[in-house]
N, C-alpha and C positions, 0 to 999 in steps of 0.2 A: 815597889818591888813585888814581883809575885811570889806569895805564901806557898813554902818549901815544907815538907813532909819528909815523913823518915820510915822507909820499906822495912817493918822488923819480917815480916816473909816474901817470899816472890807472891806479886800482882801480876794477873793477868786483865789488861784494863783495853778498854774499844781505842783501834785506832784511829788517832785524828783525823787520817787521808781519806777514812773511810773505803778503802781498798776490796772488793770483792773477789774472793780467795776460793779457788774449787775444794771441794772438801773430799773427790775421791768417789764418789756417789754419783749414782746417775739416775733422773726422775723417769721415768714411765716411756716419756717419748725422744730419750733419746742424750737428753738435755744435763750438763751437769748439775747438781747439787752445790749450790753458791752458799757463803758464810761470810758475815763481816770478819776481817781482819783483827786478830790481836796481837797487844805490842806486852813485849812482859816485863815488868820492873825487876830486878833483882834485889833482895836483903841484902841488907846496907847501904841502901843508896840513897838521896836523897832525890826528891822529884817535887815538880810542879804540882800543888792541887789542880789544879784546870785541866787536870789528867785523869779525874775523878767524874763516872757522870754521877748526877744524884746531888750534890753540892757538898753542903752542912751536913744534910741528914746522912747522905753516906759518910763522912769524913769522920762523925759523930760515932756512926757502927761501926766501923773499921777501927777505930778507935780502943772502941769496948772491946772488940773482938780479939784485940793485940797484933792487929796485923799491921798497923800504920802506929806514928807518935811523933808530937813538935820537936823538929832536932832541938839539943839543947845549943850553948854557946860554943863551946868548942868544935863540932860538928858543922856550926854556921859559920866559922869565921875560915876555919878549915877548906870549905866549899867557896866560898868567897875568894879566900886566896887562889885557889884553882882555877877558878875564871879568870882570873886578871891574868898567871903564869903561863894558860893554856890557850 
């Protein structure tokens, strides 16, 4: 099973598609201004580490920081139930 995390703020984290998004800007010759795409978690939710670049050492600092935390049990079985209902 993939290790589930718990959004205590909104994340703004790199999209997996890798999707390149105009940002509204234009370079010198004409050309847009390109940005990787992001995807944003909202507080309260539950999410995949694998959604984290950085691994440990980030999940470590977000951590510290209170921006992320291991859901507890009622939060895990809760989300579990929802997969199977949804």
């Amino acid at each position: 099973m993939t290790e589930l995390l718990f959004a205590v703020h909104r994340l703004g984290v790199s999209d997996p598609d890798v999707e390149m998004v105009a940002t509204g800007e234009w370079n010198a010759d004409g050309s847009p201004v390109m940005k990787k795409s992001t995807k944003r978690i909202d507080a309260g939710t539950l999410f995949p580490a694998s959604l984290l670049e950085g691994g440990p050492a980030e999940i470590r600092r977000l951590i510290d920081l209170g921006a992320i935390r291991y859901p507890d049990a009622t939060e895990l079985a809760l989300f579990e139930r929802d997969q199977v209902e949804g």
